[in-house]
C-alpha positions as CSV (number, residue, x, y, z in Angstrom):
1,X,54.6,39.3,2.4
2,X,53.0,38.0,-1.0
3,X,49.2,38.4,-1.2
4,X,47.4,35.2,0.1
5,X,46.5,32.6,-2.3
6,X,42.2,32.6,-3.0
7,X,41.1,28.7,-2.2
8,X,37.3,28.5,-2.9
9,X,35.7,25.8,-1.1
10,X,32.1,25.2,-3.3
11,X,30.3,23.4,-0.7
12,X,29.9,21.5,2.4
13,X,27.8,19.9,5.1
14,X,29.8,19.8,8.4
15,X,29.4,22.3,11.1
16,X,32.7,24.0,11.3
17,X,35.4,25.4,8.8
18,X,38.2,25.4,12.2
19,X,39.9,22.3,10.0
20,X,40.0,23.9,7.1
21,X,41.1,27.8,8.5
22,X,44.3,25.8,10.8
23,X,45.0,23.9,7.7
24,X,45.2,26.6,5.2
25,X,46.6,29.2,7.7
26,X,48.5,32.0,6.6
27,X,48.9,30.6,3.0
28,X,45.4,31.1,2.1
29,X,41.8,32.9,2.3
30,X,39.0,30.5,2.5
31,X,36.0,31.5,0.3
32,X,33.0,29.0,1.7
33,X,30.4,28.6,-0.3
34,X,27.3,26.3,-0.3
35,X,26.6,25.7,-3.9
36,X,25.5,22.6,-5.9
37,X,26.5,23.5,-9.3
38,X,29.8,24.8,-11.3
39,X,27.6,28.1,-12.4
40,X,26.7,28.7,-8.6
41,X,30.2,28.9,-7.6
42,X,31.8,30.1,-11.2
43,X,31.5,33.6,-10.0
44,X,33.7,34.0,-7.4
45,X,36.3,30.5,-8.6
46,X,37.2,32.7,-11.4
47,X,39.7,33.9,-9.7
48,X,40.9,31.3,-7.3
49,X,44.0,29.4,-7.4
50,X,42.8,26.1,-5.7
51,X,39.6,24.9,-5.5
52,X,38.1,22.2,-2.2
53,X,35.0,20.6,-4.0
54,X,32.7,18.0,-1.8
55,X,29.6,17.5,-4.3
56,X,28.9,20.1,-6.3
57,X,29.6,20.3,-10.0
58,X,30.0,19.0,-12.8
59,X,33.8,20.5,-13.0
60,X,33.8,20.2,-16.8
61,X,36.8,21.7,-19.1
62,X,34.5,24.5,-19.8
63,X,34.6,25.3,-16.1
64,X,38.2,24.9,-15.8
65,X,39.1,27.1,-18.8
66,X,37.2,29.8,-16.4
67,X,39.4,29.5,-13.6
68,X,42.8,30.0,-14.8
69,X,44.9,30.6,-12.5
70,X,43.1,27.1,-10.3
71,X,46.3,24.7,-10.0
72,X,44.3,22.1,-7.8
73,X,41.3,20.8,-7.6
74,X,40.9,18.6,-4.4
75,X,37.8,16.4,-4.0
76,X,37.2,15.4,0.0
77,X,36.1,12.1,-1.2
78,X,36.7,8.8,-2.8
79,X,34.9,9.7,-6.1
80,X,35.9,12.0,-9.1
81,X,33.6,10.8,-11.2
82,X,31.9,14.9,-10.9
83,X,35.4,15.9,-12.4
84,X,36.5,15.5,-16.0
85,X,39.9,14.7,-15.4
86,X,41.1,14.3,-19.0
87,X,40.4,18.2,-19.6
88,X,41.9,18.9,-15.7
89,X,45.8,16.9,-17.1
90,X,45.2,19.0,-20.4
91,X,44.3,22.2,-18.6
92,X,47.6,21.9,-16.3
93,X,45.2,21.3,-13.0
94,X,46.2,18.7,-10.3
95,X,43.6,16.8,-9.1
96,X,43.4,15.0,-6.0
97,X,40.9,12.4,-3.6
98,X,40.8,11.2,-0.2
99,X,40.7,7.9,-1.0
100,X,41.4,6.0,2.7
101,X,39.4,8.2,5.1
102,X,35.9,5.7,5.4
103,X,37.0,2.8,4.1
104,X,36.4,0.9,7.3
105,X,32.5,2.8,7.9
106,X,31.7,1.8,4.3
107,X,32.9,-1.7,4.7
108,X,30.7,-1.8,8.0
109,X,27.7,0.0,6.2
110,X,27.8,-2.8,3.2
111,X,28.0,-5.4,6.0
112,X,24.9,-3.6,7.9
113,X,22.8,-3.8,4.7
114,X,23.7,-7.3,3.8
115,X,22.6,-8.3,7.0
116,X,19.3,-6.3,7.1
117,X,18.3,-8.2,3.7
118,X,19.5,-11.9,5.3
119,X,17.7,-11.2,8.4
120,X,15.2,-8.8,7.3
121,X,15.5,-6.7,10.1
122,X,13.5,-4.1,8.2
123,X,11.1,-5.6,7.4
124,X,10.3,-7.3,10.8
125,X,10.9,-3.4,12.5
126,X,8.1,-2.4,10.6
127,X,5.9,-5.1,11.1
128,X,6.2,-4.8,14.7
129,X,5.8,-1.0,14.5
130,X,2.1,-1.8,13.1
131,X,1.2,-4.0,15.7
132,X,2.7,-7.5,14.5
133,X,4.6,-10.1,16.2
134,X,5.0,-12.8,13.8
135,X,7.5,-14.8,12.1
136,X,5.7,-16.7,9.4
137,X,6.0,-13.5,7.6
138,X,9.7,-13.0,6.6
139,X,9.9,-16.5,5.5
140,X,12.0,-17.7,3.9
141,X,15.3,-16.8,5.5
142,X,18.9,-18.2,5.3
143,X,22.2,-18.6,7.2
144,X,25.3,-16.3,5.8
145,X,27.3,-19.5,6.6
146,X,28.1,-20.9,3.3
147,X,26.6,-18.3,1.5
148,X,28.4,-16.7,-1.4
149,X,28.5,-13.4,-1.6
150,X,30.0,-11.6,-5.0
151,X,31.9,-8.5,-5.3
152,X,32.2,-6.3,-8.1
153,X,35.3,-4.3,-7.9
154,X,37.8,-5.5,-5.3
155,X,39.4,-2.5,-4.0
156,X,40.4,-1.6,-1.0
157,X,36.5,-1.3,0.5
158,X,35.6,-4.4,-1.1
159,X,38.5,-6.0,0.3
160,X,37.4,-5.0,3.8
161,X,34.1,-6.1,2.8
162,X,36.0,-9.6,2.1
163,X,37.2,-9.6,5.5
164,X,34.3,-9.2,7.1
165,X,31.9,-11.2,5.3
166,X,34.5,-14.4,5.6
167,X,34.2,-13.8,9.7
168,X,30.7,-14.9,8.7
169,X,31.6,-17.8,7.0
170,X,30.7,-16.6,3.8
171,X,32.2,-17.8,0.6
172,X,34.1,-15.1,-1.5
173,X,34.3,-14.4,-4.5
174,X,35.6,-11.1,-6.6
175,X,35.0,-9.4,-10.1
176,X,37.6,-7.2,-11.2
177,X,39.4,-7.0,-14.9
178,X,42.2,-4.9,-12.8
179,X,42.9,-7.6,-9.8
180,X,45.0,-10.6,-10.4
181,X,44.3,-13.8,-8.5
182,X,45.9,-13.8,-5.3
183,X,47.2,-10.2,-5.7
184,X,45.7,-8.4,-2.0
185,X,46.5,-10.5,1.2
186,X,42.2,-11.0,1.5
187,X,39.9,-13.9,1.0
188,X,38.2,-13.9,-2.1
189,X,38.3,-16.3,-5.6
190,X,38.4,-14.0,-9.0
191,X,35.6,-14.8,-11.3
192,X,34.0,-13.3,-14.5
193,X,31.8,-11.1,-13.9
194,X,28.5,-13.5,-15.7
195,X,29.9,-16.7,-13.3
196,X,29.9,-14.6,-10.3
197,X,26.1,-13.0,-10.7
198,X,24.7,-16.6,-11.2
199,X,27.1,-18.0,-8.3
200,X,26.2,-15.4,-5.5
201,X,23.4,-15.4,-2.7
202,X,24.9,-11.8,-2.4
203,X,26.0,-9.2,-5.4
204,X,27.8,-6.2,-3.4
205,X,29.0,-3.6,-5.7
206,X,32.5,-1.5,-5.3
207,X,33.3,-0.2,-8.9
208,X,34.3,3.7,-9.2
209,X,32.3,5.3,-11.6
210,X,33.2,5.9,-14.8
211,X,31.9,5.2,-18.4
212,X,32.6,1.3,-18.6
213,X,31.2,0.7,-15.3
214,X,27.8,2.8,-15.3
215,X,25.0,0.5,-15.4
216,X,27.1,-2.2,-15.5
217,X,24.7,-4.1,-13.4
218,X,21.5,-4.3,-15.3
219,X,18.9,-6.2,-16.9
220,X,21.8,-8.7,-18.1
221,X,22.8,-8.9,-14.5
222,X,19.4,-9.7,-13.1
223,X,18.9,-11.8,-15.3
224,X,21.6,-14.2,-14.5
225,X,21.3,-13.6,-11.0
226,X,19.4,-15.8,-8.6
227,X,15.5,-15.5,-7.7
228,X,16.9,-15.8,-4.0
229,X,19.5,-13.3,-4.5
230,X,19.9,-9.9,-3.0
231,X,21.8,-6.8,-4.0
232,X,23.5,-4.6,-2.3
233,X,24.9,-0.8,-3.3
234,X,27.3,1.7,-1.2
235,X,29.3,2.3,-4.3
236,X,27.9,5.0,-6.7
237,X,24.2,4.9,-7.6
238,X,24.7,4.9,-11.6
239,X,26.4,1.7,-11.8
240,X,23.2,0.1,-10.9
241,X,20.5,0.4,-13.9
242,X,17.5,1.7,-11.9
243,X,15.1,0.7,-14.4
244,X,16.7,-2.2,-14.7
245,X,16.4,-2.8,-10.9
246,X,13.0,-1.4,-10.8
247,X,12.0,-4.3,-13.7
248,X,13.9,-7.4,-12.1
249,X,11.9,-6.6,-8.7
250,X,8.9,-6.4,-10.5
251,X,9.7,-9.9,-11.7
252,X,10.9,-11.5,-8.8
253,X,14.3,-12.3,-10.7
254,X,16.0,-10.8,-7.4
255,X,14.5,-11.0,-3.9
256,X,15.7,-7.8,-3.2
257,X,18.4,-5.0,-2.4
258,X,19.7,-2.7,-0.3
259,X,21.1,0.8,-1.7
260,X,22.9,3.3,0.1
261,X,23.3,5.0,-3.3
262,X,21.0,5.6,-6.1
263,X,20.4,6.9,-9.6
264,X,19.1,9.5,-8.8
265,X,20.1,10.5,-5.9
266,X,18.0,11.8,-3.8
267,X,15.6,9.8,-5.4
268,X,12.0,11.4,-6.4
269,X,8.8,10.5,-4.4
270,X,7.0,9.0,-5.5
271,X,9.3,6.6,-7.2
272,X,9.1,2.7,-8.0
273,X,11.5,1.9,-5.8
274,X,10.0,3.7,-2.8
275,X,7.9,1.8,-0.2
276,X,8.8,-1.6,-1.5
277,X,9.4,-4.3,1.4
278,X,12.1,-5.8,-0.1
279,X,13.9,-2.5,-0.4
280,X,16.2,-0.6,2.0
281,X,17.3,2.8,1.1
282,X,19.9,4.7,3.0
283,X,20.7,8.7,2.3
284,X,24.1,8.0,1.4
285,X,25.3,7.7,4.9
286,X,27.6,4.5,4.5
287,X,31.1,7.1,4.4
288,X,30.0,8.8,8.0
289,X,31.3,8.3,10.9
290,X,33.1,10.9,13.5
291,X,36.1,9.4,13.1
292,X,35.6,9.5,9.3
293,X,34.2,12.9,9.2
294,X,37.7,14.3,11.1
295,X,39.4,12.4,8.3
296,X,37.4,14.1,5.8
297,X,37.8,17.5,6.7
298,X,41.8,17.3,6.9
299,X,42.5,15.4,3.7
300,X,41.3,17.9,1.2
301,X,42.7,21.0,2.5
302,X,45.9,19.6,3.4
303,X,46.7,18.6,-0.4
304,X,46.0,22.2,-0.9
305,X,48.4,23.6,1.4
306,X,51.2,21.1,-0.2
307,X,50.4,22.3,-4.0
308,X,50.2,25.8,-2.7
309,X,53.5,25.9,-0.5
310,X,55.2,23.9,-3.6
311,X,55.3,20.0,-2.9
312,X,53.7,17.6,-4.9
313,X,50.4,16.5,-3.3
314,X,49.9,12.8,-1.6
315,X,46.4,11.6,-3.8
316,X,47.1,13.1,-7.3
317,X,44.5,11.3,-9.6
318,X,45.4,12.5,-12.8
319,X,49.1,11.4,-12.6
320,X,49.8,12.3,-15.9
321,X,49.8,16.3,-14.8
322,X,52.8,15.4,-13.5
323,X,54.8,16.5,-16.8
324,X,53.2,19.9,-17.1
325,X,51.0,21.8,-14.4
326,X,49.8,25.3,-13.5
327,X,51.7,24.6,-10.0
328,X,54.9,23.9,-12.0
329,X,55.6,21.2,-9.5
C-alpha cells in the first residue's frame, strides 16, 4: 500500500477531530495543529499534500511556494479572504469553501441583531440589571412594519435575510453590482448603493471580502444614511470603516449598530466602540449552531478526500486551477 497522504489541519476550535479521522480514513494522517499564523504551522505544512485551514493565516504565495507538494487548500468556512487565491491558481493549488453550512444561523443572527437595535432589548436588559424599570428611557422606538431595511450584497445569506425580514413586513431592498433585478426567487428591489443608504431604516451588510468591498461602508455611507438609522454587521468586520463608524456615532449621523464582526477582531479594550449603549457586539458567533457546527466539520475534510482519492472537489474557488493543478485533476 502507498504511503498515506500528510493533510495538516492549522487550527481549530471544536472538541473532537472523530469527523475529520472517519473522513480522511485510510487516505490520510491528520497533523492537528492549533496555530494562528502561516509561520506557526509552516514547519510541519512543508511537507503536506493538503492542507484544512479554519482561521489562521495569511496563506500568501510566499507560504504556498513552501509547501510544494500541497494540491488543496480547503477553508471550513464561507470566507477566503485569508487566502491569496491569485497566487494559489498560479501555484497549481485547489482551493475550496463551505459556502452553505450556516447560512440559515447567520440569517437568524442578522435577524436577532436587527431586532435587538428596533427593540433595544439590550439596552433595556441592562437597565433592568441596574435596578431600573422604565420605559421613558429607550424612547424613541419604531415598528419593523413598513420599515426598509437595505442590504449590501444579496447572496444567498442576504437572501435569507430577505425572507425573513419581509415576514416582518419590512420593505426590501438590495445592493449588489453582480445581482440582476428579479434574478433569485426572494423579495427585495435592486438599488444603487447611495439610494439605498439614504432609503433604509436598516443597512445589513453581506459583501465577501475582498479589495473593492473593504470599507466600503464608511464615512460616505454614514453620511448619507439616516440620523434614525441602524447598522447591522455579520459579514466580515473590514468592510465596515471602524473609524468611520466610531466618527458617525460620535455625531449621531446613525443611531446605532450591531456587529457580530469587527475590524479588528477581537477588538482591543479599551476601544471607542466598547461600552457604548447604542452598540451591540457579538464574538463572531452568528455562523454557530450544532447543526452548523456538524456541517462545518464534514465539509472541509471531505473536499480533501475527493482531491486526494482523484475527483474534482464540490466548492473549488479558484475555478481557473481547473486547466493546470498539482492534483492533475
Amino acid at each position: 500500500m502507498a504511503d498515506k497522504a500528510k493533510v495538516v489541519l492549522t487550527d481549530y476550535v471544536w472538541e473532537s477531530l472523530d469527523v475529520e479521522k472517519e473522513t480522511l480514513g485510510a487516505l490520510a494522517e491528520l497533523v492537528a495543529l492549533r496555530t494562528k499564523k502561516s509561520e506557526d504551522f509552516l514547519p510541519e505544512a512543508k511537507d503536506c499534500d493538503a492542507l484544512l485551514n479554519t482561521y489562521a493565516g495569511p496563506i500568501t504565495a510566499d507560504t504556498m511556494a513552501q509547501m510544494p507538494k500541497c494540491k488543496i487548500i480547503a477553508r471550513y468556512g464561507i470566507g477566503v479572504d485569508t487566502i491569496d487565491l491569485d497566487a494559489a491558481t498560479k501555484a497549481g493549488i485547489i482551493v475550496t469553501n463551505n459556502p452553505t453550512y450556516c447560512i440559515e444561523e447567520v440569517a437568524e443572527h442578522t435577524m436577532a441583531l436587527l431586532l435587538a437595535c428596533a427593540r433595544k432589548v439590550a439596552f433595556y436588559d441592562r437597565m433592568v440589571r441596574a435596578g431600573r424599570w422604565e420605559v421613558p428611557p429607550g424612547k424613541p422606538l419604531f415598528r419593523l412594519a413598513g420599515a426598509t431595511l437595505g442590504l449590501v450584497g444579496f447572496g444567498n445569506i442576504a437572501r435569507h435575510v430577505a425572507v425573513r425580514a419581509a415576514a416582518f413586513g419590512m420593505r426590501i431592498a438590495y445592493a449588489d453590482p453582480f445581482v440582476k433585478e428579479g434574478e433569485f426567487d426572494a423579495p427585495g428591489q435592486k438599488m444603487e448603493l447611495n439610494e439605498l443608504l439614504r432609503e433604509s431604516d436598516f443597512v445589513s451588510v453581506h459583501p465577501p471580502l475582498t479589495p473593492q468591498t473593504r470599507k466600503i461602508i464608511g464615512d460616505e455611507s454614514f453620511s448619507l444614511m439616516k440620523p434614525t438609522a441602524f447598522l447591522v454587521n455579520c459579514a466580515r468586520g473590514p468592510v465596515v470603516d471602524t473609524d468611520a463608524l466610531v466618527r458617525a456615532l460620535d455625531a449621531r449621523k446613525i443611531a446605532g449598530c450591531a456587529l457580530d464582526t469587527t475590524d479588528p477582531e477581537p477588538l482591543p479594550d479599551p476601544h471607542p466602540l466598547r461600552g457604548r449603549e447604542n452598540v451591540i457586539i457579538n464574538p463572531h458567533v452568528a455562523w454557530y449552531s450544532e447543526h452548523a457546527m456538524r456541517g462545518l466539520q464534514a465539509g472541509a475534510p471531505n473536499e480533501v478526500r475527493r482531491v486526494l482519492s482523484g475527483e474534482w472537489p464540490v466548492n473549488v474557488v479558484n475555478r481557473d486551477v481547473k486547466k493546470k493543478n498539482r492534483a492533475n485533476l
